[in-house]
C-alpha positions in Angstrom: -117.4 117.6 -115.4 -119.0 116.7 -111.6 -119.3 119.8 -109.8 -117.6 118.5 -107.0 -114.5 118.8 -108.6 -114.7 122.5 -109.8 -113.3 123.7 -106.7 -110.4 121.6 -106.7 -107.9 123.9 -109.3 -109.6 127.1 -107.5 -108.5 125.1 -104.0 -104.8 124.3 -105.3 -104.6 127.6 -106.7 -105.5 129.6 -103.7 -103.0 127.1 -101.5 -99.7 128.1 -103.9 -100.9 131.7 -103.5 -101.2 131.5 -100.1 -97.7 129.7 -99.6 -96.4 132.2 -101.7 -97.6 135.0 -99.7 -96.5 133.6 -96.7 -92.8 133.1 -97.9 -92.7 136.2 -99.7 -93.6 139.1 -97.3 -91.4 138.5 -94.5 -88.5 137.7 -97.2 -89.1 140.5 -99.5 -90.7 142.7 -96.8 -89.4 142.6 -93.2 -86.3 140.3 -93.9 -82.8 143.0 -93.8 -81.1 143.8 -96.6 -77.3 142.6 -95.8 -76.6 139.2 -96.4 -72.8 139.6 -96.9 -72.5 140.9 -93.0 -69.0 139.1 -91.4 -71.4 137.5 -88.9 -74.1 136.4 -91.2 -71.8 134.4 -93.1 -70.9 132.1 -89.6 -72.0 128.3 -89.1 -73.6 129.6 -86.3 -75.4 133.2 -85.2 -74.7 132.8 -81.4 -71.4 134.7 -81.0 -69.3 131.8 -80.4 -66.7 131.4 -83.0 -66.7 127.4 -84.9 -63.5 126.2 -83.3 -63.3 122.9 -85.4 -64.9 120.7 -88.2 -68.7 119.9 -88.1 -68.2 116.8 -89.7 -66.6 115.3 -86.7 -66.8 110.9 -86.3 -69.2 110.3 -83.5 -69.0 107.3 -81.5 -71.6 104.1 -82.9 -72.5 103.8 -79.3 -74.6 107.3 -79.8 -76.6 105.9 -82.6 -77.5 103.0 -80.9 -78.7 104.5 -78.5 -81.2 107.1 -80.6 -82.1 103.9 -82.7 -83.4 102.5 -79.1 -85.1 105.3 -78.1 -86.6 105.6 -81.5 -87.8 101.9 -81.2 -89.4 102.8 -77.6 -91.2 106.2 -79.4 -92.6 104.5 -81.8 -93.6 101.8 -79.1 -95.8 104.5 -77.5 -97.4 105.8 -81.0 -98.5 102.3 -81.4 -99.9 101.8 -78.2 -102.0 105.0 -78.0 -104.2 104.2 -81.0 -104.7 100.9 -79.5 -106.0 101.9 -75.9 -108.3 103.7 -77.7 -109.9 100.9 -79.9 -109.2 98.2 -77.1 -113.0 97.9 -76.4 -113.3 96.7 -79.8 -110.4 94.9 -80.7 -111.3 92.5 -77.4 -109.2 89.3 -76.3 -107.2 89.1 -79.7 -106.2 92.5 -79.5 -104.6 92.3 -76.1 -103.2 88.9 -76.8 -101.0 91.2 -79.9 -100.7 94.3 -77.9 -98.8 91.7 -75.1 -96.9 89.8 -78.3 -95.5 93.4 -79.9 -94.7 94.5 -75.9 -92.8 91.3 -75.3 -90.8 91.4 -79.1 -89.7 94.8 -78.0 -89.0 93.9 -74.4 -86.5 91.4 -75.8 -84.9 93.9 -78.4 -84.4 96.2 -74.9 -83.0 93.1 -73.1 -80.7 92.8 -76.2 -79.8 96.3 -75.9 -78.9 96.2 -72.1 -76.3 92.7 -72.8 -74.9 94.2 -75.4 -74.4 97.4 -72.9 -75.7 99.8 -75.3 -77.6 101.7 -72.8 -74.6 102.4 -71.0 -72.7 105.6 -71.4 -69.5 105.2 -70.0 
């Protein structure tokens, strides 16, 4: 067996102690002892009483409008790895950078005919 894979059980070893250790003491050590308090057993720990049903029909218009911001974060993910390789990626890599800017500038145009931007 290579010895550089020796350490690898004693490495996955010492990672499930470790996670164990770090769940277990504040569960077992510092957590309190009364689970079945009146409070405890609320939706919520804030001290405002659950007045209806959590599983309550939201409007599509909300989801759209998370999916579009979601688009638009991930448009930012994509272009901070690329500013940072631009010197390298040269003419080509602008010339895809502008086409992925300009397939999600349509998507937004979509978005804002379709009047999913607006709340009211």
């Amino acid at each position: 067996m290579p010895y550089s894979y020796v350490y690898l059980p004693i490495f996955a070893l010492l990672a499930v102690a470790n996670t164990a250790i770090m769940i277990g003491i504040p569960k077992y050590l510092l957590a309190p002892r009364n689970p079945f308090h009146g409070e405890k057993l609320e939706t919520y720990e804030c001290g405002e009483l659950p007045f209806d049903d959590a599983l309550v029909n939201f409007n599509i218009r909300y989801y759209v409008f998370a999916l579009t911001f979601f688009v638009f974060d991930m448009e930012a993910i994509f272009l901070y790895p690329w500013s940072i390789v631009f010197q390298e990626l040269g003419l080509f890599g602008l010339a895809e950078m502008f086409l992925f800017l300009a397939v999600l500038g349509l998507g937004l145009l979509y978005a804002y005919k379709k009047r999913v931007l607006h709340w009211v």
